[in-house]
C-alpha positions in Angstrom: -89.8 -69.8 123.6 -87.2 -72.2 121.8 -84.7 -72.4 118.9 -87.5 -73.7 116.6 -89.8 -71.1 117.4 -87.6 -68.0 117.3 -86.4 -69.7 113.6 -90.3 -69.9 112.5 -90.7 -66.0 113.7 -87.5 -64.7 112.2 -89.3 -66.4 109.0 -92.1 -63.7 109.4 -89.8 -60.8 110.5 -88.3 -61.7 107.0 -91.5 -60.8 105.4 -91.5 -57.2 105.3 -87.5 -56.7 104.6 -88.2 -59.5 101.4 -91.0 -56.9 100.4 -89.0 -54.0 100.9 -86.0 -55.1 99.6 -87.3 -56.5 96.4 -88.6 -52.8 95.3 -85.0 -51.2 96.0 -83.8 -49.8 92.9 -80.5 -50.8 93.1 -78.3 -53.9 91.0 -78.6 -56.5 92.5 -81.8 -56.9 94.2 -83.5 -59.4 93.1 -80.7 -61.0 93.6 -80.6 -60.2 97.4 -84.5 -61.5 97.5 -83.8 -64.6 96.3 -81.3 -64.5 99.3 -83.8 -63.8 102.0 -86.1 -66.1 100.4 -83.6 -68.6 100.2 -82.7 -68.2 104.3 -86.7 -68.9 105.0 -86.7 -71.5 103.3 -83.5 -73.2 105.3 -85.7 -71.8 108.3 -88.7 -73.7 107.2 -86.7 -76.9 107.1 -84.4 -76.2 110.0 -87.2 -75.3 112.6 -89.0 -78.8 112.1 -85.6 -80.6 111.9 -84.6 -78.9 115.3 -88.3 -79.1 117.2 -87.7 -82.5 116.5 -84.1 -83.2 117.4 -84.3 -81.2 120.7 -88.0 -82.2 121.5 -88.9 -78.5 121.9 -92.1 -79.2 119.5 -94.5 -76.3 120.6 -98.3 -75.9 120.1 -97.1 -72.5 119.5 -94.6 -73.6 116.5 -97.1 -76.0 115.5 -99.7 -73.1 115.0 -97.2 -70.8 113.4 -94.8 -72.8 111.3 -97.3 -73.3 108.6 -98.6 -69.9 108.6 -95.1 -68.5 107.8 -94.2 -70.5 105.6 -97.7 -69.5 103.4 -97.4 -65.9 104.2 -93.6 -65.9 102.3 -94.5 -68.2 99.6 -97.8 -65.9 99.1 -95.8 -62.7 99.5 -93.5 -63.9 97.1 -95.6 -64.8 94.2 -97.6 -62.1 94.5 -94.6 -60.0 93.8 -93.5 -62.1 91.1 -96.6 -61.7 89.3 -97.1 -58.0 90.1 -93.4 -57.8 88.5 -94.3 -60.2 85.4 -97.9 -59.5 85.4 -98.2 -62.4 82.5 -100.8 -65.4 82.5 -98.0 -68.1 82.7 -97.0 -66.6 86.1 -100.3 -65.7 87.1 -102.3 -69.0 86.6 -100.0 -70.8 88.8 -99.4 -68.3 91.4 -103.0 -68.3 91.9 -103.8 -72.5 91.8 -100.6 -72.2 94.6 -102.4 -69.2 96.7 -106.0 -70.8 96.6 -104.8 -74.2 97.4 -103.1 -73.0 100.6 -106.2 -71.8 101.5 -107.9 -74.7 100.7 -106.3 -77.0 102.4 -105.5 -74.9 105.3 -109.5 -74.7 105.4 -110.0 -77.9 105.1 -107.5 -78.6 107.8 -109.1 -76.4 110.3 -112.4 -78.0 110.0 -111.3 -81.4 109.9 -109.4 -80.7 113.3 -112.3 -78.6 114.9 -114.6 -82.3 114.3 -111.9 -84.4 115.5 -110.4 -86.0 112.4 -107.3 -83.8 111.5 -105.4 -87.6 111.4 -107.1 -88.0 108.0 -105.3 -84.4 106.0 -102.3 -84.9 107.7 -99.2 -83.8 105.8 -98.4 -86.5 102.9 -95.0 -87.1 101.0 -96.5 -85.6 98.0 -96.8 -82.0 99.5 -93.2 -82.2 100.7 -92.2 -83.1 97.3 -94.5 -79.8 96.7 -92.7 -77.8 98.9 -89.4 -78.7 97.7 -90.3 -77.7 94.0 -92.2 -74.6 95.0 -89.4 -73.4 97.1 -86.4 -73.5 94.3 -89.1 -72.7 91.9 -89.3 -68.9 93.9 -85.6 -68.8 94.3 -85.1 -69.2 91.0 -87.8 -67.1 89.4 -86.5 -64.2 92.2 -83.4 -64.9 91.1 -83.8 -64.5 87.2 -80.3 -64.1 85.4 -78.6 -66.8 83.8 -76.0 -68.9 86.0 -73.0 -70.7 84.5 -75.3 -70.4 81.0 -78.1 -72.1 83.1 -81.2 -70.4 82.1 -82.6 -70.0 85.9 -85.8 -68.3 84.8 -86.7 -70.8 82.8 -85.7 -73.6 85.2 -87.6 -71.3 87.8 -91.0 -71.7 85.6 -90.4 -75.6 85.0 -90.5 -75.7 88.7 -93.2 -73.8 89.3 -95.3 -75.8 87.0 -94.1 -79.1 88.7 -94.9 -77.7 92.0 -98.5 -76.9 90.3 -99.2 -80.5 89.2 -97.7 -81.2 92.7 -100.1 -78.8 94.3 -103.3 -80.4 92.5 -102.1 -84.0 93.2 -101.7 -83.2 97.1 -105.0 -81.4 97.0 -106.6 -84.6 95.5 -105.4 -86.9 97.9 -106.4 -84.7 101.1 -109.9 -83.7 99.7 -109.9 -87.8 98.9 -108.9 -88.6 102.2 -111.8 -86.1 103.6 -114.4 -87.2 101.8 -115.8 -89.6 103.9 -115.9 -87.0 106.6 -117.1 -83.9 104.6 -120.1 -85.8 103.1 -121.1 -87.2 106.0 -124.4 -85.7 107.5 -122.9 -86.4 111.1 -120.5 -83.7 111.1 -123.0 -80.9 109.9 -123.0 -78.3 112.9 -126.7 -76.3 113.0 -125.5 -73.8 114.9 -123.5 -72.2 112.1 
């Protein structure tokens, strides 16, 4: 256990309390999610940046890192939506959701045959990350700031991080390709 790793875990301890929390009726709340969601996001970037810088990368962290970071960011749209139950937030929420699961798919068989090298993580899914993060924060958040209409901005984002989404999907099911129409990697015994 290392400074990475116990960062990655208090992400998913963060889970429930951003659930439970964001269905207090008291002033203030949403507010106070857009907090926690705020700290797992530092985490997210924080835990790699340290694993790194301290060389205590883990297979452990390696394994778990991701999956935090796509429980929160599913936990939190699904509570957007259920909160705004409206196509605009629906659409995208669901694109983001499916192509975690995609690509996490996708991922896992490319590694079980030997050629995870080829969906490794690309610039364009950072750049993804980065929008879909202050695109939650913002759409948690809600009221205006300084005049700013977050909301809005939080939507903008969100739709960036979509196109984002698609365009990072494209290029790993591009990259894949080769693999996934190959009749090599076909295993009978499933």
């Amino acid at each position: 256990m290392n400074i990475p790793t116990l960062l990655t875990l208090l992400r998913i301890a963060l889970i429930p309390i951003f659930v439970v929390v964001f269905y207090l009726p008291y002033e203030g709340m949403r507010a106070m999610t857009a907090l926690i969601f705020s700290v797992a996001a530092v985490t997210d970037w924080l835990d790699g940046y340290l694993a790194r810088r301290l060389n205590q990368a883990s297979a452990l962290g390696a394994f778990l890192d991701p999956v935090a970071d796509k429980l929160m960011v599913a936990m939190a749209l699904v509570l957007l939506v259920q909160s705004d139950p409206t196509p605009w937030l629906a659409i995208p929420a669901a694109i983001i959701v499916c192509r975690e699961i995609a690509v996490s798919a996708l991922r896992e068989w490319m590694a079980e045959i030997g050629e995870r090298a080829q969906v490794a993580v690309s610039v364009i899914g950072k750049f993804k990350t980065t929008a879909q993060m202050f695109a939650i924060i913002f759409l948690l958040y809600q009221a205006p700031v300084m005049g700013l209409p977050v909301h809005a901005i939080g939507m903008i984002l969100l739709y960036i991080a979509v196109g984002l989404t698609l365009w990072s999907m494209l290029l790993y099911v591009t990259a894949a390709w080769p693999v996934l129409t190959s009749r090599d990697n076909i295993n009978p015994k499933k």
